[in-house]
C-alpha positions as CSV (number, residue, x, y, z in Angstrom):
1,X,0.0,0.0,0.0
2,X,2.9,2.5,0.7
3,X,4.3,2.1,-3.0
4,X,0.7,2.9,-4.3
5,X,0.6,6.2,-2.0
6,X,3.6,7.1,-3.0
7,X,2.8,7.0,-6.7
8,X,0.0,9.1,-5.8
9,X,1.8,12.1,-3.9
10,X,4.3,11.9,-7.0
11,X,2.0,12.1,-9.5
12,X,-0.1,14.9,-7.8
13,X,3.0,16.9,-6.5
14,X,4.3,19.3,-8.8
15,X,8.0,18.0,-10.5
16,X,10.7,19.5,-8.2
17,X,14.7,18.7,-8.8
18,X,15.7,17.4,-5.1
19,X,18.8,14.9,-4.3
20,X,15.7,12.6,-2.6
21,X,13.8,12.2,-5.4
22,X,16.6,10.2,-7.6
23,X,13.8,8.2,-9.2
24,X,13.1,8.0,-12.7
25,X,9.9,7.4,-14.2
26,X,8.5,6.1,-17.6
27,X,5.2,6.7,-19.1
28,X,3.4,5.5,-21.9
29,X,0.8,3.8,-23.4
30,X,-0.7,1.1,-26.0
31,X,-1.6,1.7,-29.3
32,X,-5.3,1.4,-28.8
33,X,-4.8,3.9,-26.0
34,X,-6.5,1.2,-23.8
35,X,-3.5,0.3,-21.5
36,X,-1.6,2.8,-20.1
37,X,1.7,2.2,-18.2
38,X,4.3,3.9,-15.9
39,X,8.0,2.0,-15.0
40,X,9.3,3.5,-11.9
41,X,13.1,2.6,-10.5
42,X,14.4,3.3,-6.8
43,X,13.6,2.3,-3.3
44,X,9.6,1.8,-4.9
45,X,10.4,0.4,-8.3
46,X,8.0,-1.0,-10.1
47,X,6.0,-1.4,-13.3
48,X,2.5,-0.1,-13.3
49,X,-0.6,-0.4,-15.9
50,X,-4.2,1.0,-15.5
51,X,-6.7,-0.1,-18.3
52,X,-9.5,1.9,-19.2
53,X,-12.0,-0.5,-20.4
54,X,-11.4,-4.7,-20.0
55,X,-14.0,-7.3,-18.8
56,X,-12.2,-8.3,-15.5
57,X,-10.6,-11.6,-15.1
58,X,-9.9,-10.8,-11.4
59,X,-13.5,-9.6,-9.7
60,X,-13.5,-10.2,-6.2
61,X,-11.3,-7.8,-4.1
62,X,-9.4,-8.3,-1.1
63,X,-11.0,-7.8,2.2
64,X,-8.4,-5.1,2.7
65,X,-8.8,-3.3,-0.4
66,X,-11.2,-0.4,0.0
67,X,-10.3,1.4,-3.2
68,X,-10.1,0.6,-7.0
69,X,-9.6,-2.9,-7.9
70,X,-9.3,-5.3,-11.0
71,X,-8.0,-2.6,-13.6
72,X,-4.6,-2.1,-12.6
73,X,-1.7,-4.6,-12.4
74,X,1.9,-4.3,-11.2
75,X,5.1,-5.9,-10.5
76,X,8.5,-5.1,-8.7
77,X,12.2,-6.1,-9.3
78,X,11.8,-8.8,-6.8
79,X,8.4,-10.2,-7.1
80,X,7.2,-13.5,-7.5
81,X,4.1,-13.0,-9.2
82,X,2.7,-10.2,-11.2
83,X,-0.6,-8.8,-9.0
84,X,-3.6,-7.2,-9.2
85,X,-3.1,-2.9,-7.6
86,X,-5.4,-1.6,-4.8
87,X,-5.6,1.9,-6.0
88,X,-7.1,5.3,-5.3
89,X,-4.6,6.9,-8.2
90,X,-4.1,6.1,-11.6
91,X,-1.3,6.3,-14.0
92,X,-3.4,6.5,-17.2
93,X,-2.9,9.9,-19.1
94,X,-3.5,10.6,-22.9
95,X,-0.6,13.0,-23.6
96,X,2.2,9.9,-22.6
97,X,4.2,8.2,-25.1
98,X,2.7,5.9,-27.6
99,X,4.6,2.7,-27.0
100,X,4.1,1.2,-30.8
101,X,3.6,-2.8,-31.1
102,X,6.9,-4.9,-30.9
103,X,8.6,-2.1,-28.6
104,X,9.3,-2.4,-25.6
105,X,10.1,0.0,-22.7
106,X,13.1,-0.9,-19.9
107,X,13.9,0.8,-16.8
108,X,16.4,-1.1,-14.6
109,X,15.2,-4.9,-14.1
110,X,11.5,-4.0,-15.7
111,X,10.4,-4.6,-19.4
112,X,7.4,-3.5,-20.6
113,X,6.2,-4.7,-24.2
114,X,3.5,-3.6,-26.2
115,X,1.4,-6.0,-28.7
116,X,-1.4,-6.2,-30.7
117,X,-2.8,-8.7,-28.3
118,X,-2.0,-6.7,-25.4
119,X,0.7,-5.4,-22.8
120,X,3.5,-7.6,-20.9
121,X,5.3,-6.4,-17.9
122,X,8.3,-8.3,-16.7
123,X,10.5,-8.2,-13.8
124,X,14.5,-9.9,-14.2
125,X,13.1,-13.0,-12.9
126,X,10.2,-13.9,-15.7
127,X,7.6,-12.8,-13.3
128,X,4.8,-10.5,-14.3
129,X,1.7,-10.0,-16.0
130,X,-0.2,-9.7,-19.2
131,X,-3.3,-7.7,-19.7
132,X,-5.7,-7.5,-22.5
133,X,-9.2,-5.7,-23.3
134,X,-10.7,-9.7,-22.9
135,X,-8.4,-11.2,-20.2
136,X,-5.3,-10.0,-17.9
137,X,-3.1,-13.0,-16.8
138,X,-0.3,-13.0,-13.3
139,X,2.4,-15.4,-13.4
């Protein structure tokens, strides 16, 4: 829950240069404009995607989860297992990067790669997810 609030409080906060804010941060989006995506590196890196309009594979919420669920996925350098955000943000904005099908977008041990049959995050390890319109997949 921390890295999502942080995510939040970046993206609201207005961009200011400061020796504690070494992060970098990637955003883009699919082709379609369905699936937008942000890569994040530091102490909180991760990969991030928010879709816009999908038929949920994953419906049912945690019991702890009192905001958004089921259209955003993520994965860090060190996961196991792509999973499904709790969310009160979102990373989805019109005016990012078109990331165009069979490209791919890196930052540190995360790979993002966009295809006409949707978008694949990845962490060093293989571990990730895969998210479609139709159905979004965890492994």
């Amino acid at each position: 829950m921390r890295k999502l609030s942080l995510w939040l409080a970046i993206i609201a906060s207005p961009v200011i240069a400061t020796p504690a804010l070494a992060d970098d941060f990637i955003f883009f989006r699919s082709p379609s404009g369905n699936i937008h995506c942000m890569l994040m590196s530091g102490d909180y890196a991760a990969a991030r995607c928010d879709m816009q309009t999908l038929t949920q594979t994953f419906s049912n919420p945690p019991a702890d989860c009192d905001m958004d669920w089921g259209d955003a996925f993520e994965i860090g350098p060190n996961d196991r297992k792509g999973r499904v955000a709790c969310h009160g943000d979102t990373v989805i904005n019109p005016q990012s990067m078109q990331l165009g099908y069979g490209a791919s977008a890196t930052l540190g041990d995360l790979t993002c790669t966009s295809e006409k049959t949707g978008m694949t995050c990845t962490n060093a390890r293989g571990h990730g997810f895969t998210i479609a319109k139709a159905r979004q997949t965890l492994f």
